[in-house]
N, C-alpha and C positions, 0 to 999 in steps of 0.2 A: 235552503233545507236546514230544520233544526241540526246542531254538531252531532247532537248523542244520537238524533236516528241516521243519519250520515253511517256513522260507526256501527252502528246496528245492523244495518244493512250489506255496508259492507263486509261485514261480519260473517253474514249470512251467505252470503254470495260466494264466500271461500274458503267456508269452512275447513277446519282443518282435525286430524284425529285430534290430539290434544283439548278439542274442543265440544266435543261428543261425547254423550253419557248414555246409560241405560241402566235397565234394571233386571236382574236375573228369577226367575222361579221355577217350579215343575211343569210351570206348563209352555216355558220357554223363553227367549228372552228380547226384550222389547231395549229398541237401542236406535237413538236418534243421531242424525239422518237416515244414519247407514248401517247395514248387519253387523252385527260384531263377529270378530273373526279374529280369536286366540291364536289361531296358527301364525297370523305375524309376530306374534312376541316369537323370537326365532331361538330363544334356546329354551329347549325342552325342563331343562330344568329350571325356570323361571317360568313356563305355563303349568308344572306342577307343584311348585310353591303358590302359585295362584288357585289354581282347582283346590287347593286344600285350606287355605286361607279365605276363599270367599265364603267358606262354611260358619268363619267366625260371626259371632254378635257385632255390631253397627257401630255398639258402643267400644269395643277392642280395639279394630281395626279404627276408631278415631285415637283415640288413646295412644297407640303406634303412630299416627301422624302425627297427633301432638309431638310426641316424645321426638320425631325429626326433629320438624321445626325447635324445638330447646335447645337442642343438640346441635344445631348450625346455625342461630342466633344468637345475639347479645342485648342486653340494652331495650330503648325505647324500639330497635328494631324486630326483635321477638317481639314485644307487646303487638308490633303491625303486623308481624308474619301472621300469628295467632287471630289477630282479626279477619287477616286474608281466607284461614280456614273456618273460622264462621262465621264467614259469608257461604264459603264454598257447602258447608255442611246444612246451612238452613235457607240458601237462597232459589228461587224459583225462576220461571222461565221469565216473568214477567222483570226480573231485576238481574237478567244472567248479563246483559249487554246495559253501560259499560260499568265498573267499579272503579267513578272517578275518585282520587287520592290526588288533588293540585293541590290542599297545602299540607300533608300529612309528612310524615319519615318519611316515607318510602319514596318520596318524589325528592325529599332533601335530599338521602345520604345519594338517590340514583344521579342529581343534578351537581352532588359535589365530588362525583365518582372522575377519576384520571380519564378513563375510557371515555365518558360523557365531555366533560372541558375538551378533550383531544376533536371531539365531535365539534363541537362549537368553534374551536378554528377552523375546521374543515368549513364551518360553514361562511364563516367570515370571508375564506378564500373568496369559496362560490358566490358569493355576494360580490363580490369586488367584480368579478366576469361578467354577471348577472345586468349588473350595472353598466359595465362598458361595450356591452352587447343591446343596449335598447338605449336606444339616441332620445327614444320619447319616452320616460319611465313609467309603469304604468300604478296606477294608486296600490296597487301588491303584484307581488311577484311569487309564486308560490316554486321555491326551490327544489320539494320532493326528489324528481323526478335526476334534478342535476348532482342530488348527492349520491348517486348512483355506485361513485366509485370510492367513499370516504366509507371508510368499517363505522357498521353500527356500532353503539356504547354494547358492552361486554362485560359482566359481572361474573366473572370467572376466575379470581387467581385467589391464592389461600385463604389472605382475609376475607375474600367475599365469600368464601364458604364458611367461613368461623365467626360471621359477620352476621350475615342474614340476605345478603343480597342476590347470592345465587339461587336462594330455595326462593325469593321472589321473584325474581326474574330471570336470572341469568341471562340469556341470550332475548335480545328485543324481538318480537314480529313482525314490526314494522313501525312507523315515524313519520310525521306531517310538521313541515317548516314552511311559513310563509312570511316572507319579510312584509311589512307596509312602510307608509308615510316614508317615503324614500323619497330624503331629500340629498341632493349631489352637488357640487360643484367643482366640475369640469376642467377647469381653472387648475384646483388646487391639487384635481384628482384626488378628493376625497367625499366623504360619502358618511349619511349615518342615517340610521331605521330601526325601527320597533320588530323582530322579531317575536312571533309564537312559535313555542316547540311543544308541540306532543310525541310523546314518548309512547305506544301501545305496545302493550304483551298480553300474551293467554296465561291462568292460571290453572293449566290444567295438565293431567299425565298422558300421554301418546304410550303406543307403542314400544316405539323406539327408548323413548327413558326408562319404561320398566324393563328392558330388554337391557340397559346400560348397567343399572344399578339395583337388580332387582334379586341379586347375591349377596352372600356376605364375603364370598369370594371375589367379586368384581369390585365389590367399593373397598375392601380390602387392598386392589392390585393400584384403585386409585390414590389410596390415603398413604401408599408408604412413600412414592417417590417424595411428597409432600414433606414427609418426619425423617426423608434420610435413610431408610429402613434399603437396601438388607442388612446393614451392622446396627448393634447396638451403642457402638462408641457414639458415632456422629449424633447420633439422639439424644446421649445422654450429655454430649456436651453442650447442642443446642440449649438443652433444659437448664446447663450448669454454666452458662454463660447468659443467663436470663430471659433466655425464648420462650418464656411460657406461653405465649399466644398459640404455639402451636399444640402443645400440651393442654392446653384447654379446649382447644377444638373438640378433643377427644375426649374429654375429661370435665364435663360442665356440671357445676354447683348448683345442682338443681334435686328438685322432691322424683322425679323421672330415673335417673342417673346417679343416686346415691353410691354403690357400692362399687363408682370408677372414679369418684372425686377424691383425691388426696393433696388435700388441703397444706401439708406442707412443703410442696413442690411452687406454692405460690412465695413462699415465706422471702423474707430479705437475707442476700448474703451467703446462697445456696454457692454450694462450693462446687467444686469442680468430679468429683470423688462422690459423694451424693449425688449429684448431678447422673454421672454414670447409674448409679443405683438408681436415683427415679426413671431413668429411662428405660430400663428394664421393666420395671413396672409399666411404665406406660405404652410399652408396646405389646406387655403382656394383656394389657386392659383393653388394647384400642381396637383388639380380634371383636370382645364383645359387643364394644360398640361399631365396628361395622354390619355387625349381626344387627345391632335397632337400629341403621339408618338404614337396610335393604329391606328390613318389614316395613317401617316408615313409607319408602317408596313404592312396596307392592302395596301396602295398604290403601294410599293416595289415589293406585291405578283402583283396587278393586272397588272403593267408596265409589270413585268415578261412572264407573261399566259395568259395574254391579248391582250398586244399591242406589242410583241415579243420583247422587248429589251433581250437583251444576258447574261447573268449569265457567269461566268467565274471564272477559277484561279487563286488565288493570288499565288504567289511563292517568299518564301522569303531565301535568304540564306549566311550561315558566313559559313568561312572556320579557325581554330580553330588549334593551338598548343600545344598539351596536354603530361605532364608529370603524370605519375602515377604509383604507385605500383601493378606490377604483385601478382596476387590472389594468394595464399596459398591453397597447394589442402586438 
């Protein structure tokens, strides 16, 4: 079977919200697979920030997506997040399955990510067992199923929010490893093979995410343990001790985010005393901007189950040269 309809189909077969769209009007609303049903976003005040939001124009509520995405990207990886949204904003059913990225950013920074390497010894283990568990090896082995208990890769700690990897991926859906051309020697108890890895996720909002961060109060309650927050000392010393990384998170140089960028908290030699002083600033700033990343995210959902833009697959994948020692029974 071709790979992409492989994934298509299975796709299809288990679907998931995240992956579901529709479109709203007066005369009701049309929503694939499955009915839409507001009442799971479970706090009331995040299904009427929506009811009141999905009244905006197309072009707004993109506009508030974009301004996420800036605002939790850097780099050539904004330039990919930005693509990721459109696609999501002009792509159709015929191109919703898969949105392959094998040699793009987004498969780089995912393939050079700690989480990701941590995964690929997990896989080396499994290999090694793989191997001293089949006396006759067969021309592939397809692992899936044996990495059952090695955590998938995970794009979730600061930088990946101030980075761009979280708003692409964060958490994977799922992943396909099959090793070949496994050649062993027995002898030496060692072993080497050509791994593929695919990486899959959905590009799409559930539920449950706009339900997460669909506040300026909840991405609020996320972003302070992040900056140190409830004092202002620890903040401002991060800042005066050269952590600007995390002050930028909040605070991006962008045409979106003008009137939260303060440009001389970047400068060289920021002292310590200043340092306190810009953190006050930037915690006074960073209220706002959890305000554009919670529109950001209800907008993402309402584009989605609203105004039917397409949720889809990302698909990313390395294929891998691996030496390793067969397991010990």
């Amino acid at each position: 079977m071709n790979e992409e309809k492989k994934i298509t189909e299975n796709a299809d077969q288990k679907l998931e919200d995240d992956m579901t769209y529709g479109v709203w009007s007066e005369n009701g609303h049309w929503h694939y697979p499955v009915p839409f049903d507001i009442e799971k976003v479970k706090d009331p005040a995040v299904q009427r920030l929506i009811a009141e939001e999905a009244q905006l124009p197309r072009e707004k509520l993109e506009h508030r997506f974009r301004v996420l995405a800036k605002l939790t990207s850097t780099g050539h990886l904004q330039t990919s997040n930005l693509a990721l949204i459109d696609h999501f904003m002009n792509g159709s059913d015929e191109d919703k399955f898969p949105f392959p990225d094998t040699e793009g950013t987004l498969t780089q920074k995912v393939f050079e990510h700690q989480s990701t390497l941590r995964f690929i010894r997990g896989i080396n283990k499994k290999l090694g067992e793989a191997v001293r568990d089949n006396d006759n090896i067969p021309g592939s082995i397809d692992l899936s199923e044996r990495l059952a208990g090695i955590p998938k890769p995970r794009f979730s700690s600061l930088d990946d929010y101030g980075k761009g990897l979280a708003f692409a991926v964060h958490i994977l859906y799922d992943y396909s490893v099959v090793a070949r051309n496994i050649v062993c020697d027995r002898e030496t108890g060692k072993y080497m093979t050509t791994v593929d890895i695919e990486l899959i996720d959905h590009f799409g909002m559930d539920y449950g995410d706009v339900d997460e961060f669909g506040t300026t109060k909840k991405v609020w309650k996320k972003m302070k343990p992040a900056i140190g927050v409830p004092g202002f000392t620890l903040l401002g010393l991060l800042i005066g001790l050269g952590s600007t990384a995390i002050y930028k998170f909040f605070n991006k140089p962008n045409a979106d985010a003008k009137s939260y960028t303060h440009d001389y908290v970047d400068s060289a030699g920021i002292g310590a005393g200043s340092g306190c002083a810009a953190g006050i600033v930037a915690y006074t700033s960073a209220v706002p901007v959890a305000k554009q990343l919670a529109e950001g995210f209800r907008s993402w959902f309402i584009l989605q189950h609203y105004f039917g833009c397409r949720p889809f697959i990302t698909v990313m994948r390395k294929t891998f040269d691996i030496k390793g020692v067969i397991a010990k029974r």
